[in-house]
Residue frames relative to the residue before (quaternion, step in Angstrom):
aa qw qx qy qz dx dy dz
X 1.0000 0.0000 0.0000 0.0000 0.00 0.00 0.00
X 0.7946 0.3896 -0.2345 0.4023 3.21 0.69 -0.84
X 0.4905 0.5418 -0.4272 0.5324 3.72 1.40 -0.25
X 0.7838 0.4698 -0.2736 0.3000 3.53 0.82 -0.61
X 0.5796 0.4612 -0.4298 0.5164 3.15 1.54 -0.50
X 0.5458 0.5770 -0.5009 0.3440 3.78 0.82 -0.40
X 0.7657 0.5254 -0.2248 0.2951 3.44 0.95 -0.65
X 0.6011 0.4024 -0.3487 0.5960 3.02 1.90 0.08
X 0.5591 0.5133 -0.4026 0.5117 3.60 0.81 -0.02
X 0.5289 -0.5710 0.5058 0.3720 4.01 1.00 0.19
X 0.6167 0.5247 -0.3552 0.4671 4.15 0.41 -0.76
X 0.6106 -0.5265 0.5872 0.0716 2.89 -1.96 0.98
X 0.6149 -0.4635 0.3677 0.5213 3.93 -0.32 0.99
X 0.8625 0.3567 -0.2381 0.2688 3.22 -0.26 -1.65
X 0.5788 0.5203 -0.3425 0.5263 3.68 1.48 -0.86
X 0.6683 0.5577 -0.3332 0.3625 3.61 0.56 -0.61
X 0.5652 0.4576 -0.2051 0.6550 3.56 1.59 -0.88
X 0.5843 0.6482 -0.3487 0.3419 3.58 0.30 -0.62
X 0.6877 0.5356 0.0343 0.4889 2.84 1.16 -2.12
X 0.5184 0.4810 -0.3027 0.6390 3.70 1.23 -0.90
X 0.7791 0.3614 -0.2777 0.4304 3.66 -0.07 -1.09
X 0.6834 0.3653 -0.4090 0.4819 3.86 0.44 0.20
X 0.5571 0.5940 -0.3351 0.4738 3.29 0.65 -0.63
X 0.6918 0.3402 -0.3591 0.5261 3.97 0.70 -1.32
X 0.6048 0.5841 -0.4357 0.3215 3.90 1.03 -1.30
X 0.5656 0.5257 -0.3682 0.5178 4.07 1.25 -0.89
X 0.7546 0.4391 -0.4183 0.2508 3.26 0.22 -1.22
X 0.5192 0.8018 -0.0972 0.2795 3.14 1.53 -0.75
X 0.4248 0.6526 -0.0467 0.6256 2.56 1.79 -1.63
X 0.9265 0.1455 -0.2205 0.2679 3.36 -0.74 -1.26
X 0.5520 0.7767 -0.1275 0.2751 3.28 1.45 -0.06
X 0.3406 0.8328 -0.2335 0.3687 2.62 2.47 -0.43
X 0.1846 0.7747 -0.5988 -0.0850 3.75 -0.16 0.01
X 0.3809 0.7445 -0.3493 0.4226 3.38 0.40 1.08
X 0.4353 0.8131 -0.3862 0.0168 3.26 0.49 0.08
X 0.2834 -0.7301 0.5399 0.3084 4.06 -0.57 0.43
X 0.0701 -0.8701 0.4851 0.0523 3.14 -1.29 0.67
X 0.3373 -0.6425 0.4794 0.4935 3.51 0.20 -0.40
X 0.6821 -0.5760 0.3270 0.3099 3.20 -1.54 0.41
X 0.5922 0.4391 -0.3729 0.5634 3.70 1.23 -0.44
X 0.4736 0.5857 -0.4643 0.4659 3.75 0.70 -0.29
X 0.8548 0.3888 -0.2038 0.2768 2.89 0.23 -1.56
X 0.5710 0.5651 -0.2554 0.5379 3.58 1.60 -0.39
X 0.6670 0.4780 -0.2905 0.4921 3.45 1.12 -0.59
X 0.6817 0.4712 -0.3020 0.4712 3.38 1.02 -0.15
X 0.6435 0.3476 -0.3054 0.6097 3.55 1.37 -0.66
X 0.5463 0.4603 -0.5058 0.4835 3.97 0.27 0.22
X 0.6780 0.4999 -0.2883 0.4553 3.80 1.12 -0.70
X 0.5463 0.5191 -0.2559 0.6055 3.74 1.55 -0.42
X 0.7082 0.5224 -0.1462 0.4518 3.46 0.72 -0.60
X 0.6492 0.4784 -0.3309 0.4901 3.84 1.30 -0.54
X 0.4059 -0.6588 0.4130 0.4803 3.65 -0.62 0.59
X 0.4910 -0.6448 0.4283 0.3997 3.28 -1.40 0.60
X 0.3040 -0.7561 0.5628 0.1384 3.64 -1.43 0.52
X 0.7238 -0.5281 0.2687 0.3536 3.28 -1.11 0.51
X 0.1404 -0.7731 0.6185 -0.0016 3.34 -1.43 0.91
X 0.2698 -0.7753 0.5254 0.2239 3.38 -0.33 0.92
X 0.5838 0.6491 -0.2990 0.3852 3.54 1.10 -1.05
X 0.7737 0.4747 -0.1678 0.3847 3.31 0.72 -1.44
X 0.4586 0.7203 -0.2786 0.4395 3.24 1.93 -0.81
X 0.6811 0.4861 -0.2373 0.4935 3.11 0.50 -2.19
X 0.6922 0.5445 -0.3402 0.3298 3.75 0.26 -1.32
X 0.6205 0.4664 -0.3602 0.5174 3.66 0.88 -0.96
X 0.8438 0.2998 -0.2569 0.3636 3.53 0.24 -1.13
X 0.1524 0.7599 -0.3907 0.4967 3.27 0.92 0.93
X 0.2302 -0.7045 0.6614 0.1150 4.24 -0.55 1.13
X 0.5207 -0.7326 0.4106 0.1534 3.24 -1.12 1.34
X 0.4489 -0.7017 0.3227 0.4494 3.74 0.05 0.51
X 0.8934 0.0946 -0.2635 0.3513 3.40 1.20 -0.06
X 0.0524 -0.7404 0.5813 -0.3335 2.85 0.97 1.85
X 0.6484 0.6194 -0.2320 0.3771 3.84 1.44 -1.58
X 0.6502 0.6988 -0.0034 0.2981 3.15 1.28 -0.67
């Protein structure tokens, strides 16, 4: 199975497994919902949740932005 999916993906066995195995090691990674913090961390981050939120022009422009595949 796996020689074969390597062979439709264009990749050599070992790149194809390679590639599978970083991908799960990220997914892995970002999935953490855990995180430790110290206590001033942790206050600095809930005083930062807590401020009203203020304008962003960037974030504005970005929303009001057509999606590239909206065109599609």
């Amino acid at each position: 199975m796996l020689r074969r999916a390597a062979e439709v993906a264009h990749k050599s066995l070992t790149d194809f497994v390679l590639d599978a195995a970083c991908q799960a090691a990220e997914q892995t990674l970002l999935d953490q919902r855990l995180f430790i913090v110290s206590g001033s961390q942790y206050q600095s981050r809930m005083e930062m949740l807590e401020r009203p939120e203020s304008d962003n022009a960037s974030l504005a422009d970005l929303f009001a932005r057509r999606p590239p595949w909206a065109d599609k």
